[in-house]
Each structure stands twice: as structure tokens, then as C-alpha cells.
C-alpha positions as CSV (number, residue, x, y, z in Angstrom):
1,X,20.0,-7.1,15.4
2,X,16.6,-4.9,15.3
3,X,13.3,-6.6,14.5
4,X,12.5,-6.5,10.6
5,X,9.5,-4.5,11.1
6,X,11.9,-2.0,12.7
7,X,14.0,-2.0,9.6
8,X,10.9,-1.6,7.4
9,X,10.3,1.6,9.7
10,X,13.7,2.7,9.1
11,X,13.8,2.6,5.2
12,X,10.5,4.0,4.7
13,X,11.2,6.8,7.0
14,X,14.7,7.3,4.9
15,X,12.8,7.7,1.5
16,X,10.2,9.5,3.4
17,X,12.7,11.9,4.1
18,X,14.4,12.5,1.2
19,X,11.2,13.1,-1.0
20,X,10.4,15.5,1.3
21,X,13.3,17.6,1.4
22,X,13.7,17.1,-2.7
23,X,9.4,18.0,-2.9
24,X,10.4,21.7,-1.0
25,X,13.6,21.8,-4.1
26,X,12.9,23.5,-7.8
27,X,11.3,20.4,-9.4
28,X,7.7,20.1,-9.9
29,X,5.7,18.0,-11.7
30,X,7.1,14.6,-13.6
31,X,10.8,15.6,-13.4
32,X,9.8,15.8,-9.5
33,X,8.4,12.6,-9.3
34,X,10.7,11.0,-11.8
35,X,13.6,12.5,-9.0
36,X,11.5,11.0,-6.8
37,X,11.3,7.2,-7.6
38,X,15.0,7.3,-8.0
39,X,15.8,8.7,-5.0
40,X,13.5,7.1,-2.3
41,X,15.0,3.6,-3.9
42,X,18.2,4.3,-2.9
43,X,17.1,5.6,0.1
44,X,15.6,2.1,0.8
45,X,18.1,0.0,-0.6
46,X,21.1,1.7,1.4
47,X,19.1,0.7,4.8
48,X,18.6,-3.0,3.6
49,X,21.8,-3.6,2.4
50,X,22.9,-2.0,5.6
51,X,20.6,-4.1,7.6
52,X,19.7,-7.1,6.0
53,X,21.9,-7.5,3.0
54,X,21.6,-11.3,2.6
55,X,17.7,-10.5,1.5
56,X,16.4,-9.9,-2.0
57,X,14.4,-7.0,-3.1
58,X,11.6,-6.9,-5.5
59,X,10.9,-3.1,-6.0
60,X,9.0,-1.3,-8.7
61,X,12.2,0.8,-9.3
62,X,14.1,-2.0,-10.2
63,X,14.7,-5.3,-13.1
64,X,12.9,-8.1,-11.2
65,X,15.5,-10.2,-9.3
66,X,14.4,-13.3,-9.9
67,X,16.1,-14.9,-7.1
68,X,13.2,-13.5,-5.4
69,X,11.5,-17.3,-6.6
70,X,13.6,-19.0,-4.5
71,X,14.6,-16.9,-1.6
72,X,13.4,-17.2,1.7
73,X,13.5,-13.6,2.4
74,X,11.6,-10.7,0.0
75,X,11.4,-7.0,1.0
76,X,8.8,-5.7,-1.6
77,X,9.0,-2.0,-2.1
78,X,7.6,0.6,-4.2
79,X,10.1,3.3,-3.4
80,X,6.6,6.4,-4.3
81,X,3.6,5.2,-4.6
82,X,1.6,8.1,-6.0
83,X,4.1,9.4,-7.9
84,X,1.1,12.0,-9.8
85,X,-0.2,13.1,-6.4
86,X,3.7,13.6,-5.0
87,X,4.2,15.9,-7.9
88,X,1.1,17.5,-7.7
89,X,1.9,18.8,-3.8
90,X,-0.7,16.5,-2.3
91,X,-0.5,14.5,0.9
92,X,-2.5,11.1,-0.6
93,X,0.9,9.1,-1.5
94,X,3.0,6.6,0.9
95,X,6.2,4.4,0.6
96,X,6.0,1.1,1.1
97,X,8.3,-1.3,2.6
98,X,7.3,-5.2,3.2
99,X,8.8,-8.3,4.1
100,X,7.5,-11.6,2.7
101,X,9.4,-14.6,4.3
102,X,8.7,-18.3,4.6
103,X,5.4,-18.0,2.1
104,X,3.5,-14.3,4.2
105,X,4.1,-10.4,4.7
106,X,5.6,-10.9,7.8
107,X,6.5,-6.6,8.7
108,X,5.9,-3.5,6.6
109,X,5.8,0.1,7.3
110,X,4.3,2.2,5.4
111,X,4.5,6.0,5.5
112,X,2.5,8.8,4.4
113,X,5.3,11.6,4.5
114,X,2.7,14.1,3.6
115,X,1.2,13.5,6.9
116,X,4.3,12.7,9.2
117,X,2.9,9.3,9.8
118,X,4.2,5.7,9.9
119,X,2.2,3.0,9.7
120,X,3.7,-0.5,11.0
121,X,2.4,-3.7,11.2
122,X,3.7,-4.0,15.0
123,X,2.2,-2.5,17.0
124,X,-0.3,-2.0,14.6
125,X,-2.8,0.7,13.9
126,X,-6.2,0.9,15.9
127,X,-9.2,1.0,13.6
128,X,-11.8,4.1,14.8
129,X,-14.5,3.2,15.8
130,X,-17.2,3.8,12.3
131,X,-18.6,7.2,12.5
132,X,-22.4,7.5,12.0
133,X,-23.5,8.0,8.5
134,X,-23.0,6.3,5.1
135,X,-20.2,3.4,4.6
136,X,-17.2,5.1,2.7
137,X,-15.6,3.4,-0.1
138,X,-12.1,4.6,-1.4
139,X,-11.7,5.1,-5.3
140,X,-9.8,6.4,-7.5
141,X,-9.6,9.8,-8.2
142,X,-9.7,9.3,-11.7
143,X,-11.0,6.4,-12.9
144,X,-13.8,4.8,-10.0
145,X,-14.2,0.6,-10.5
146,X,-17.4,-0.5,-11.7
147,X,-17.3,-3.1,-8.4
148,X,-17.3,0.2,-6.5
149,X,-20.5,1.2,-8.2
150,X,-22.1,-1.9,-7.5
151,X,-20.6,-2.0,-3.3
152,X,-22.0,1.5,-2.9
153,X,-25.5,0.7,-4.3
154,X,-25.6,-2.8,-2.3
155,X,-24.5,-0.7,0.8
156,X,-25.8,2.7,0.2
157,X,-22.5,4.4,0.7
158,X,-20.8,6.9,-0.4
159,X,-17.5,6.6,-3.1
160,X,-14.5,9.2,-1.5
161,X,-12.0,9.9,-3.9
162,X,-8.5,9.2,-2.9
163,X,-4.5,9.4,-4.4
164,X,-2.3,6.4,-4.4
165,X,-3.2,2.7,-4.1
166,X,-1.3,2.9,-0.6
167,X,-3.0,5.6,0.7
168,X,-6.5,4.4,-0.5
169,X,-5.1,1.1,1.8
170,X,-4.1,2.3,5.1
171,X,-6.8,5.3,4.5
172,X,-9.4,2.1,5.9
173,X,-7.0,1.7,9.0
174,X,-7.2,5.2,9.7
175,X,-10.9,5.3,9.9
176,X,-10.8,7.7,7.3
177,X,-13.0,5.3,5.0
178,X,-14.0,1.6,5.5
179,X,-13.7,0.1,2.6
180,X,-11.0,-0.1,-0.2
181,X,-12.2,-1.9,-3.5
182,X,-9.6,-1.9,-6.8
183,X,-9.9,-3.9,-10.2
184,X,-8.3,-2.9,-13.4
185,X,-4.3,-3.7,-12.9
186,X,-2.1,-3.3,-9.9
187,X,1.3,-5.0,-8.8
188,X,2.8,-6.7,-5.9
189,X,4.7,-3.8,-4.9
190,X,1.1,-1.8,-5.1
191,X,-0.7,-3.5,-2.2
192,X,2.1,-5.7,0.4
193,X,2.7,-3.0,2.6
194,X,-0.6,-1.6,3.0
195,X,-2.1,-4.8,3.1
196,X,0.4,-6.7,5.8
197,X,-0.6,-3.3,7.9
198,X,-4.3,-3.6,6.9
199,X,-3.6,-7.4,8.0
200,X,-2.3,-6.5,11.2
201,X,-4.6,-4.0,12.6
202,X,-7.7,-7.0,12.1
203,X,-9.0,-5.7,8.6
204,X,-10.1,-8.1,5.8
205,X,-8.2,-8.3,2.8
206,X,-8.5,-10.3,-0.2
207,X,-9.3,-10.5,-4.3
208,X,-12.3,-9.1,-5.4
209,X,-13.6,-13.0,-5.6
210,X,-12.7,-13.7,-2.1
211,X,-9.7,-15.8,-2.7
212,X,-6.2,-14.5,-0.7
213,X,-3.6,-12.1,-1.7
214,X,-0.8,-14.1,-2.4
215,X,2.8,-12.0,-2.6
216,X,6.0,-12.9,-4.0
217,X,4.7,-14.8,-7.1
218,X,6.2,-15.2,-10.7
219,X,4.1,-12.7,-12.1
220,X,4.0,-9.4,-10.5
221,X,0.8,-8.6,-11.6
222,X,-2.2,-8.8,-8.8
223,X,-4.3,-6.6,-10.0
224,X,-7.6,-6.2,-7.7
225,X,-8.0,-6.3,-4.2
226,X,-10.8,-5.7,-1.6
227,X,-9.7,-4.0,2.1
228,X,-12.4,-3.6,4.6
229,X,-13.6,-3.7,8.3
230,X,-14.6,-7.7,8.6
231,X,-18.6,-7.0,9.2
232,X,-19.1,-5.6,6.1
233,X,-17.2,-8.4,4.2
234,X,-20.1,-11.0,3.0
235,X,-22.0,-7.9,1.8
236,X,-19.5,-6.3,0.0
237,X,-18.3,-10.2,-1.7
238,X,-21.9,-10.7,-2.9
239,X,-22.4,-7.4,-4.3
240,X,-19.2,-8.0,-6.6
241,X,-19.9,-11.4,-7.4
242,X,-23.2,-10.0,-8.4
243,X,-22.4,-7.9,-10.9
């Protein structure tokens, strides 16, 4: 039987691959990414019923199985995340694939087809070393949170617009920035992935008010979140609480 972060690899590279191949089709825009969603979810769901089809899935594509309250095993998916910036041609969007069992994220992939990468929680990513020059804070490309504001002025660093909430995760990983921060509404499906890899490669991850990230609860709203490298943790936490 392969290892479950194995099968995470597996489904996210099976909706990576089919958005890819629908992405170079005739849809653009919404009727792309609605084509999208629908088919990276089944994409997903024919490797884990294939694989582990005793598990419950909790994906933003789908009615909330609420056996998911009571079950041991939990893949959380969101099937696109970044469903604008797939549309719009970019590379900044990711699938996400995560397993929460016995109470933690315990595997996740996540892939960023527009870059041909996977990222896994084992073996897990390398963190760069941090270039010279200002800390980097992924935002938003639309809509920047005020705690961002308030990070950048407290570290003097510079905000770096970003697509999806995934990306904007694993984009600390990469050593492409070094800190995520997000308020304003986000769900479970959002943030597991990227966060169990985040985890993984020895970044910090929590709510904006230090407290855990805690997956596979009733509500599926967990709507801010803080990624970083560790050191600049306490600095970041009192600038927020600051506010």
C-alpha cells in the first residue's frame, strides 16, 4: 500500500494534469475555471477512492460530509485554488491535497501546475537561505490586510503581491517571500495543504493571534492565518497584536 503522502502526490498531480491540458482547450476565463473546479475534483476523488476509499473527503467542490466529525481519516482538498488566476493564464494557483488523521495534517502535496512543481510534506521543501534586502510579505493581489500594513512597517519590508491563498503559502517555502499574513475569510480547504508543507519544511504557522491552526472542525471557516520563517515570529505576533 503506498505511503498517504504518496497518494496526496498522486491526486494532486492527476488534477494538476488535467487543468493543464483543459487551460491549452477553447475555454477562457470563468467557464475555464468553472471547468476547472469540476474537473480537478474528480480528478482527485477517482485516485482516493482508488486508494484509500474507506476515507472521507471534505473538499470545496463538494456538500460537506459530515462524517468528516467523526472519522479518523480526512483528505481536505480544494480541487483549484486560484480559480481567477487559472483563468487569467497565470502560474500563482496550486491544488491542494491533505490528510488530517487522528486530530493533525499528517501528508499533503501541493502542486503549482503552472510551475511543474510538487510540493510534499515528505521529504519536505528546503527553505533558501533569506536573500539580502528587505523582509517580503505575501498579499493579495487585490485586496492587501491591514495586519500586512502594520508587519511591513514593524519590519520595514516590502508587501509582494501574489495569486491564490496556496501559492501565497508554499511561495514562503520557496524562498520566494518570507512571510504569509491573511485576515478577512478563508476556509479549511484554503490553508491544510500549504500549511502541513509549510509545517514540514520547519516554518511557523498559526492565527494571526498566535493560537494554532486547528483542521477538520465543525465550521469550515478559519479565516486568517500567519506563515513565516520562525525568527521573525515574535516580531511579526506583536506588530498584529498591536494594531
Amino acid at each position: 500500500m503506498p505511503a498517504d503522502v504518496t497518494v496526496a502526490e498522486r491526486a494532486a498531480r492527476a488534477a494538476a494534469g488535467v487543468l493543464l491540458r483543459l487551460r491549452n482547450g477553447d475555454l477562457t476565463g470563468r467557464p475555464l475555471g468553472d471547468a476547472g473546479d469540476a474537473a480537478a475534483q474528480r480528478a482527485i476523488l477517482e485516485v482516493l477512492a482508488a486508494e484509500r476509499p474507506d476515507d472521507v473527503v471534505f473538499s470545496e467542490e463538494a456538500v460537506d460530509d459530515r462524517r468528516r466529525l467523526t472519522a479518523d481519516r480526512v483528505w481536505i482538498v480544494d480541487p483549484l485554488d486560484g480559480t481567477r488566476e487559472y483563468g487569467e493564464g497565470r502560474a500563482d494557483w496550486a491544488v491542494h491535497v491533505a490528510l488530517w488523521s487522528d486530530g493533525d495534517l499528517t501528508a499533503a502535496a501541493v502542486a503549482l501546475p503552472g510551475l511543474a512543481e510538487v510540493l510534499l510534506t515528505a521529504p519536505a521543501p528546503t527553505v533558501p537561505d533569506r536573500p539580502q534586502g528587505p523582509v517580503r510579505i505575501a498579499v493579495s493581489r487585490t485586496r492587501p490586510p491591514a495586519e500586512a500594513a502594520a508587519v511591513a512597517a514593524a519590519l520595514g519590508a516590502e508587501l509582494v503581491p501574489l495569486g491564490s491563498a496556496g501559492y501565497k503559502a508554499v511561495a514562503v517555502a520557496r524562498g520566494e517571500v518570507d512571510v504569509y499574513v491573511h485576515s478577512g475569510g478563508q476556509y479549511q480547504w484554503d490553508s491544510a495543504a500549504p500549511v502541513a508543507v509549510a509545517r514540514a519544511a520547519g516554518l511557523r504557522t498559526c492565527r494571526l493571534d498566535g493560537s494554532p491552526l486547528v483542521y477538520n472542525q465543525p465550521d469550515p471557516s478559519l479565516p486568517d492565518l500567519l506563515i513565516c520563517r520562525p525568527e521573525l515570529t515574535e516580531t511579526i505576533l506583536t506588530a498584529i497584536l498591536a494594531r
